[in-house]
C-alpha positions in Angstrom: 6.3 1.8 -27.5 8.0 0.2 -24.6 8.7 1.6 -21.3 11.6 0.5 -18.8 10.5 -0.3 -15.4 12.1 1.3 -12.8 14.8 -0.5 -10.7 12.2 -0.4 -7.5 9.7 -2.1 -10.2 11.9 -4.6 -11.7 12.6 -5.8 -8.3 9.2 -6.5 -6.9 8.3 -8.4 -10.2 11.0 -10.4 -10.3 10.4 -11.3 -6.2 7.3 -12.8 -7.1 9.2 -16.1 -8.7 8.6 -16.7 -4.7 4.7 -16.4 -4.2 5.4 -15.1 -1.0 6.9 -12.0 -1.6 3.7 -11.2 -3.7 3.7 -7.3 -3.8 0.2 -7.0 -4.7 -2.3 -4.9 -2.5 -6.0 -3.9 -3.0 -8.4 -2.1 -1.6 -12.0 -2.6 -0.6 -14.5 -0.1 -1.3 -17.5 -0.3 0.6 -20.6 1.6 -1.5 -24.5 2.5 0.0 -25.8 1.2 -3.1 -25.1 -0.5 -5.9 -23.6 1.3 -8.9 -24.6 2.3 -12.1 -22.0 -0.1 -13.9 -22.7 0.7 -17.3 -21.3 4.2 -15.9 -18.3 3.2 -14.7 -17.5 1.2 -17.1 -17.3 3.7 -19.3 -15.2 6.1 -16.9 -12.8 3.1 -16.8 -12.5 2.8 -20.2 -11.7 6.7 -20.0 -9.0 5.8 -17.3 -7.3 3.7 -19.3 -6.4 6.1 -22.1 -5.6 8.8 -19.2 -3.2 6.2 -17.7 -1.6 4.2 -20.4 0.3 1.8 -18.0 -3.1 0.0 -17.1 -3.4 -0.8 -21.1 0.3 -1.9 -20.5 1.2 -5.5 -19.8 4.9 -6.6 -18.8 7.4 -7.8 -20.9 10.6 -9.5 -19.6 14.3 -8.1 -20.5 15.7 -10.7 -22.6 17.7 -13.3 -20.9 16.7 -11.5 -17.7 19.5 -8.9 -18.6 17.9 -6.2 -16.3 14.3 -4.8 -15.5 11.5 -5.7 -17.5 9.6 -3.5 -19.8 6.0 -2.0 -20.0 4.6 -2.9 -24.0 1.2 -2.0 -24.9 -1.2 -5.1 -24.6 -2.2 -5.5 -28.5 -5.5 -7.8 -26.8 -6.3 -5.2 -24.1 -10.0 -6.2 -23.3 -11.3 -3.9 -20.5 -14.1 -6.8 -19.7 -11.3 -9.5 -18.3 -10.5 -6.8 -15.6 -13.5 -5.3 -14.4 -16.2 -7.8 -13.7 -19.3 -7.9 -11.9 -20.9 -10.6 -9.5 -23.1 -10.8 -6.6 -22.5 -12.2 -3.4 -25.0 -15.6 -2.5 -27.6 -15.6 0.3 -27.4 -12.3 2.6 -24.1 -11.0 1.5 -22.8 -10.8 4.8 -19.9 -8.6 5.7 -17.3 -11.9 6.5 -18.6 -13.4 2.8 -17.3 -9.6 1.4 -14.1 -10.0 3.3 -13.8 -14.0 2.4 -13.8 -13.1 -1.2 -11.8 -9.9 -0.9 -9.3 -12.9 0.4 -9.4 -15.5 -2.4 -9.4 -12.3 -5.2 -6.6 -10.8 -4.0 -4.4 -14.0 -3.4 -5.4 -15.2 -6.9 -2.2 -14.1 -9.1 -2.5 -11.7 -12.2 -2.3 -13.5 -15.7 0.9 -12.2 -16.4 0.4 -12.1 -20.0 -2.4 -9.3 -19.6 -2.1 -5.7 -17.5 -1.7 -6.6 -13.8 -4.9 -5.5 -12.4 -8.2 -6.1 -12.0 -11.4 -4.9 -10.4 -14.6 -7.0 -8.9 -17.7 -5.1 -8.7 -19.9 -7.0 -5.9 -23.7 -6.3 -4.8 -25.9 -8.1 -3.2 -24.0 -6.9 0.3 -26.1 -6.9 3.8 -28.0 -3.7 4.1 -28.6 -3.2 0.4 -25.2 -2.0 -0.3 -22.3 -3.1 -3.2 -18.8 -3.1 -2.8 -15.8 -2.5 -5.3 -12.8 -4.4 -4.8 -9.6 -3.3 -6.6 -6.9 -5.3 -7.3 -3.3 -3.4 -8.1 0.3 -5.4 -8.7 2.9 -2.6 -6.8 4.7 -2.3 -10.1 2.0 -0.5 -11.5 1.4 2.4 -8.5 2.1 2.2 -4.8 -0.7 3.1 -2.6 -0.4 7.2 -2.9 -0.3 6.8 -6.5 -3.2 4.4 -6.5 -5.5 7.2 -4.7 -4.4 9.2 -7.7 -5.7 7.1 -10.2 -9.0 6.2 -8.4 -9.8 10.1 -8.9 -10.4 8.9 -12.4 -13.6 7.3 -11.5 -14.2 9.4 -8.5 -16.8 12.0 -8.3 -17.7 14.5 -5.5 -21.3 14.1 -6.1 -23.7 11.4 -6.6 -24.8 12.7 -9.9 -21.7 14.0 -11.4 -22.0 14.8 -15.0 -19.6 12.0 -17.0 -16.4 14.5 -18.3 -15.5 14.1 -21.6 -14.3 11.2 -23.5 -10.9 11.4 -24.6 -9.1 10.4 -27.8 -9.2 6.9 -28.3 -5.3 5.3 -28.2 -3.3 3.8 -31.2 -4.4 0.1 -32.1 -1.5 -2.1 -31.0 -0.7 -4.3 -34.1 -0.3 -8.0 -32.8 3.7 -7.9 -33.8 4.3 -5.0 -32.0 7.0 -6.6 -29.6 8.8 -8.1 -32.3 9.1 -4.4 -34.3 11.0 -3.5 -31.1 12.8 -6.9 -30.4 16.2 -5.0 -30.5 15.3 -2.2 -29.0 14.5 -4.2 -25.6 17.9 -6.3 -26.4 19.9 -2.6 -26.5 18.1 -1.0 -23.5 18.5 -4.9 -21.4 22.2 -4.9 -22.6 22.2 -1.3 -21.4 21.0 -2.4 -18.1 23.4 -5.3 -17.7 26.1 -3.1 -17.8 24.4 0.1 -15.9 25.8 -1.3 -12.0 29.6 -0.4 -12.3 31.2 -4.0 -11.5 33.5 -1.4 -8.7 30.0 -0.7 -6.8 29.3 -4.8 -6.7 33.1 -5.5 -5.3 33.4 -2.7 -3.2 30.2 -4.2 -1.8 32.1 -7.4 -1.5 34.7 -6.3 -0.1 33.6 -4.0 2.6 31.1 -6.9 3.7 34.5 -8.9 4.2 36.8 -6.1 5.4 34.9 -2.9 6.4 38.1 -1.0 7.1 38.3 -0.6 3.5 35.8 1.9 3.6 37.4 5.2 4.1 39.8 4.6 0.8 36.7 4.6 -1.3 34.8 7.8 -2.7 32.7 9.9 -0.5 29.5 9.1 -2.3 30.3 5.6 -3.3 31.1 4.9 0.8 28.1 6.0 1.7 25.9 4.0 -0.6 28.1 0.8 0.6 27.4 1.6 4.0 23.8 1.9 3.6 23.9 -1.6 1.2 26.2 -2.7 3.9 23.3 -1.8 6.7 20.2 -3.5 4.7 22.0 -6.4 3.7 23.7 -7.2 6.7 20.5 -7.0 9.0 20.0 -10.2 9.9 18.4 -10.4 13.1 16.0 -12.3 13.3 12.2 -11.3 13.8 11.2 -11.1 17.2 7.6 -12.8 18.1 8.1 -16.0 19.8 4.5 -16.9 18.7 4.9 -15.4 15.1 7.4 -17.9 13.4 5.9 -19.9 10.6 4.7 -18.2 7.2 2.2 -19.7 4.6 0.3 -18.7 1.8 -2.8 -18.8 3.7 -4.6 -15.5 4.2 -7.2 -13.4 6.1 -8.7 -10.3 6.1 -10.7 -8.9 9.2 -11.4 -4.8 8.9 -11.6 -1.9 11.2 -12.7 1.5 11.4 -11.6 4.5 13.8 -12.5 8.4 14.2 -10.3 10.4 12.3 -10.6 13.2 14.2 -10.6 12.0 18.0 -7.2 10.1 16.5 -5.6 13.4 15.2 -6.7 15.2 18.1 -5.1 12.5 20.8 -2.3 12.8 18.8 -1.3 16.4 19.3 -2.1 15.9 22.8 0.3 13.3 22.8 3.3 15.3 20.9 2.9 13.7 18.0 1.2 13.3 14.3 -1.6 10.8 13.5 1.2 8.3 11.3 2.9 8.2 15.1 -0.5 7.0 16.8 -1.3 4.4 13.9 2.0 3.0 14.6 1.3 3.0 18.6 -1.3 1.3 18.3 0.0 -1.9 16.3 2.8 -1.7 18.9 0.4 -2.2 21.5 -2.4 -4.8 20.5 0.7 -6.8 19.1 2.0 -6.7 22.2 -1.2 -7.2 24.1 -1.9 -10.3 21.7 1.1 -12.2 22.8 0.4 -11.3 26.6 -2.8 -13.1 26.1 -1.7 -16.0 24.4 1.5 -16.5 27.5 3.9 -15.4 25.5 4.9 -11.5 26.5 7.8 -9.9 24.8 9.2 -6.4 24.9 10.0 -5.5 20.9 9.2 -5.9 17.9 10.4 -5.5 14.5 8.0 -3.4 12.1 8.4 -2.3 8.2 7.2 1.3 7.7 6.3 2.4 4.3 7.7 6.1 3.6 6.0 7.8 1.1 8.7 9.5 -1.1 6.4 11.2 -3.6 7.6 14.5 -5.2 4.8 14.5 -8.5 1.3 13.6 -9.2 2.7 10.7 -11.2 0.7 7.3 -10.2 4.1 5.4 -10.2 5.8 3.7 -7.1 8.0 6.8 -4.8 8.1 5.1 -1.6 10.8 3.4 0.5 10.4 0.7 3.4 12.2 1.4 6.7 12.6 -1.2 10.1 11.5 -0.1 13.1 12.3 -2.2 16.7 8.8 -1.0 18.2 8.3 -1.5 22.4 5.5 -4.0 22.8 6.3 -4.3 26.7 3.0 -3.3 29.1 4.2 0.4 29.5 1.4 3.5 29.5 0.5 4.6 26.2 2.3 8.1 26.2 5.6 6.1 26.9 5.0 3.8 23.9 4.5 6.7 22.1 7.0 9.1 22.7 9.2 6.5 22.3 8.0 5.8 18.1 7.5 9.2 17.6 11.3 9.8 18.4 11.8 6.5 15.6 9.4 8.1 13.1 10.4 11.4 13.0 14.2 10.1 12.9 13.2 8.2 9.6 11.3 10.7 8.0 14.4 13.3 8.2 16.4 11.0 6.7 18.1 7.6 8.4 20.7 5.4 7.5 18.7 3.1 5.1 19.8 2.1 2.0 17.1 3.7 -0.8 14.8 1.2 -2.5 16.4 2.4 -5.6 19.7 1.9 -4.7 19.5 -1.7 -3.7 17.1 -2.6 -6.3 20.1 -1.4 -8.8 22.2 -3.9 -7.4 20.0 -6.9 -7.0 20.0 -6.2 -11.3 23.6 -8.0 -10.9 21.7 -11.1 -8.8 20.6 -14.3 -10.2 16.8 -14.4 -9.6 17.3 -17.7 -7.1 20.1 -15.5 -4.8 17.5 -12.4 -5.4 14.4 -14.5 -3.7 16.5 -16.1 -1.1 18.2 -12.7 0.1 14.7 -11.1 0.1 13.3 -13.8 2.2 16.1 -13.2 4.8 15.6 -10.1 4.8 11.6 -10.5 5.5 12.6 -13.0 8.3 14.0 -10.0 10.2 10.7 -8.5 10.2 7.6 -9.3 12.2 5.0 -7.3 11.0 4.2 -3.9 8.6 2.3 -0.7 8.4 1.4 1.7 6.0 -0.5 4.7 6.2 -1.7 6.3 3.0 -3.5 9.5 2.7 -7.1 9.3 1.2 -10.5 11.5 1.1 -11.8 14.0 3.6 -15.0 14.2 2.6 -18.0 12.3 0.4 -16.8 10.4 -2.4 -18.6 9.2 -5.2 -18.3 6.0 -7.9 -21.1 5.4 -10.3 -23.8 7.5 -8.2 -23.0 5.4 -5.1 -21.4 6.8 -2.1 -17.8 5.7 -0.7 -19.3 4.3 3.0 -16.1 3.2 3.8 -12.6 2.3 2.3 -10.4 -0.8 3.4 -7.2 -0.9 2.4 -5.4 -4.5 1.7 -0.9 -3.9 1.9 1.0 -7.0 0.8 2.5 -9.2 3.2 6.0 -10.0 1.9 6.9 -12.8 4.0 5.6 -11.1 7.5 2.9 -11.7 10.2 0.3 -9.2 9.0 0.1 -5.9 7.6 -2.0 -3.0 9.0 -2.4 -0.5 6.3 -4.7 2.9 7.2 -6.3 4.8 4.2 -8.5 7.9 5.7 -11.7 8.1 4.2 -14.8 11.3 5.2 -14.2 11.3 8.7 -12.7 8.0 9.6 -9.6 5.4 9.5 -10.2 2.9 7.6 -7.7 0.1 7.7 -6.9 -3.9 6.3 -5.7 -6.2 8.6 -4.0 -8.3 6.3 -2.9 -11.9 7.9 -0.6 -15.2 7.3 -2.7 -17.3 9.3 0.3 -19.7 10.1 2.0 -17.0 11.4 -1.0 -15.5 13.3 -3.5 -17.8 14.5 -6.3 -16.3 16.0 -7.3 -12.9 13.8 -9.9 -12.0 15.4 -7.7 -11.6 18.4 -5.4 -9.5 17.0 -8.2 -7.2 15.8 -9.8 -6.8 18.7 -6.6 -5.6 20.4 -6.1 -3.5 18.0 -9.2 -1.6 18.2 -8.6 -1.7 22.0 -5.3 -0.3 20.9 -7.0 2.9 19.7 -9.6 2.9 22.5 -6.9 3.5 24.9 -5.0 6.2 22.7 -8.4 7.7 21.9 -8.7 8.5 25.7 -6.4 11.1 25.4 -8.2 13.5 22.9 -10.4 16.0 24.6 -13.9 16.0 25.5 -16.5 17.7 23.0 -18.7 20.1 25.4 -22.4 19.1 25.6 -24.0 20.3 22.9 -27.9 21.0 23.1 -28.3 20.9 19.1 -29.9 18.0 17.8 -29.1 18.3 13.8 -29.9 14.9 12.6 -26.3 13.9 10.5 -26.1 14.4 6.9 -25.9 11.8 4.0 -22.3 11.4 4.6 -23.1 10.6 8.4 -19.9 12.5 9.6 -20.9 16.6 8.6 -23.9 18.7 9.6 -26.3 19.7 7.8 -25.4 23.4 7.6 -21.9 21.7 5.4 -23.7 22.2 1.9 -24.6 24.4 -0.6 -21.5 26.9 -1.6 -19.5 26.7 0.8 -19.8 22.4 0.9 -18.7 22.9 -2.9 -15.3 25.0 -2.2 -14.3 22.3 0.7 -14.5 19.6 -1.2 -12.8 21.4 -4.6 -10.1 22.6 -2.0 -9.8 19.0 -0.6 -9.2 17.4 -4.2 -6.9 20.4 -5.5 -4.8 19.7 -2.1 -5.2 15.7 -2.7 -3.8 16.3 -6.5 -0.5 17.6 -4.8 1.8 15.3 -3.4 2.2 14.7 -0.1 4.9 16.2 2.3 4.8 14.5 5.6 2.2 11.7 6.6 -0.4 14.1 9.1 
């Protein structure tokens, strides 16, 4: 049975013809020792059947006559994506990151299900590491936190839940049985973009005075087209201005608390202080390279997510960020007024929408409007919402979590996933574009040191509880009460999400 992708979908995979618009992302999971992999093997195998689109793998539209199509993969072998290895010598932390570099650069097969997982021990201080690898088209970063809690447990010896009914066998002519029913539905799609929509496009680009004639829904949609297309201004860093395909990783970790905490002092929500603080250290980093300047332009991702499907519901937004020395509650009164004027609703066009008209684009005019429209931006964000407390894969414990966004033809990308007590965040970087990363991640974490100065003081305390397993709860968090947290945590992390916290 095939599946249409969505518009949103369709869009990103066919972007990929330029390798630097790649919209995959993974993620890093740090563990405190290695895993029982028999075990999770098997709860993968078990993920697979509860999420049929990772035994999917993608089948072009004929002729390219709209989006592709999910078809069930009639070789599906659950070994080609999850493998195991060991890192050499002392399995260093850089070695971790170095490979969590080359593995998620390396593209997917495109003839198989675009994904893949890398279990890796031998890492310093006797722990493993899991590192996923997850094209966009498959699940944005919200939904991707919805599938892990497949093969996540809340303890560390968490009976296995029961196996489910194995799926159909996919007979090898499969996708020619359904030939023309992809033709009908890519026919279907060809046709789906009224060619009015395209020309009134056309024609308010060239003569926006035309506008009020058209339909009140139809205008609006033109003017937000009108607005995403016709943002052409270029990105800002004067240091910033050459893009490659080589990459870097470097990761970070911040309180989760003293960060909400500074935030409310500060007027704001924790999404506002994440983006504050890549304001600032990319700022800071051209100040110490000779090079100040006073904005920037940042991508946002906005979660639009109304169901506990693992699809994509997200939409990306530009933000012109102050990276001038100003004090920190400036800086950020100044994005919070930005964020909180996207969230309610600004003048972007939707993903969707524009991803329904690029349908009508040759793929060469797709790419080379999409790498425009990256050259207006200088770097990205994305804050996802993870775990508050202990995690679980395979009887080892979730240490720490580091997610990896997808560049797209920027600097770098920041991306923040919150994980038992702390930020956790991938620093992403085109190494053309940004040449020294260790730089930039130290002023980031300066960043947060100086935003982290405005959450209050904890009064002395005279206990002297050592710190639990987790190293971020006491020791009186267990037993019953311990066990309705964390079933209240994942209930609440099953929902979807209203506003980034």
């Amino acid at each position: 049975m095939t599946e249409r992708m969505s518009d949103a979908e369709g869009l990103m995979w066919r972007l990929e013809k330029d390798p630097f618009l790649s919209s995959t992302f993974s993620n890093i999971s740090i563990l405190d020792r290695p895993m029982n992999v028999a075990a999770f093997m098997r709860r993968m195998h078990r993920a697979t059947i509860a999420f049929p689109r990772l035994r999917q793998r993608v089948q072009p539209a004929p002729a390219n006559l709209g989006a592709p199509f999910w078809q069930p993969d009639p070789y599906f072998d659950l070994a080609h994506h999850v493998r195991h290895i060991a890192l050499p010598g002392n399995g260093s932390m850089r070695q971790l990151l170095d490979l969590a570099t080359l593995f998620t650069a390396d593209p997917f097969d495109r003839a198989r299900p675009p994904w893949q997982f890398l279990i890796v021990d031998n890492v310093e201080g006797g722990r493993s590491a899991l590192i996923s690898k997850i094209h966009h088209t498959i699940t944005d970063g919200e939904g991707g936190v919805l599938l892990s809690m497949q093969f996540i447990d809340l303890e560390r010896d968490a009976p296995e839940p029961a196996p489910l009914p194995e799926p159909e066998s996919v007979e090898t002519n499969h996708a020619d049985d359904e030939s023309a029913d992809v033709l009908r539905a890519a026919l279907g799609d060809a046709l789906r973009i009224p060619l009015s929509f395209v020309k009134q496009v056309r024609d308010a680009l060239s003569d926006p005075a035309s506008l009020p004639t058209t339909g009140a829904e139809t205008a609006a949609n033109v003017r937000a087209v009108m607005k995403q297309l016709g943002d052409t201004d270029p990105a800002r860093s004067p240091l910033w201005t050459k893009r490659s395909l080589g990459r870097r990783l470097e990761a970070l970790s911040v309180p989760y608390s003293t960060m909400r905490e500074a935030s409310q002092v500060l007027g704001g929500k924790l999404n506002t202080a994440f983006v504050t603080a890549a304001a600032d250290a990319a700022g800071e980093y051209h100040r110490r390279l000779g090079a100040p300047v006073e904005s920037l332009r940042t991508s946002m991702a906005v979660s639009t997510r109304t169901d506990e499907a693992a699809s994509n519901a997200f939409t990306l937004v530009r933000l012109l960020v102050p990276t001038g020395e100003m004090p920190v509650e400036e800086r950020f009164a100044a994005i919070n007024e930005m964020t909180t004027s996207v969230r309610s609703g600004s003048g972007d066009a939707n993903l969707d929408t524009l991803a329904g008209l690029a349908q009508a684009l040759p793929i060469s005019v797709l790419t080379r409007l999409a790498r425009a429209q990256s050259q207006t931006v200088d770097f990205a964000t994305s804050n996802v919402r993870g775990a508050g407390i202990p995690l679980y894969i395979a009887g080892a414990r979730i240490a720490a979590n580091h997610p990896v966004g997808p560049l797209g033809g920027v600097a770098f990308n920041l991306t923040l996933l919150s994980n038992d007590g702390n930020l956790d965040m991938g620093l992403h970087v085109d190494t053309a574009a940004v040449e020294q990363p260790e730089l930039l991640r130290t002023c980031i974490e300066e960043a947060f040191t100086r935003i982290a100065q405005f959450a209050p003081q904890p009064a002395p305390s005279t206990k002297t509880d050592a710190p639990s397993e987790s190293g971020t709860h006491s020791p009186v968090d267990t037993g019953v009460a311990a066990g309705v947290r964390k079933r209240r945590w994942w209930r609440r992390a099953s929902q979807p999400p209203t506003e980034s916290t």
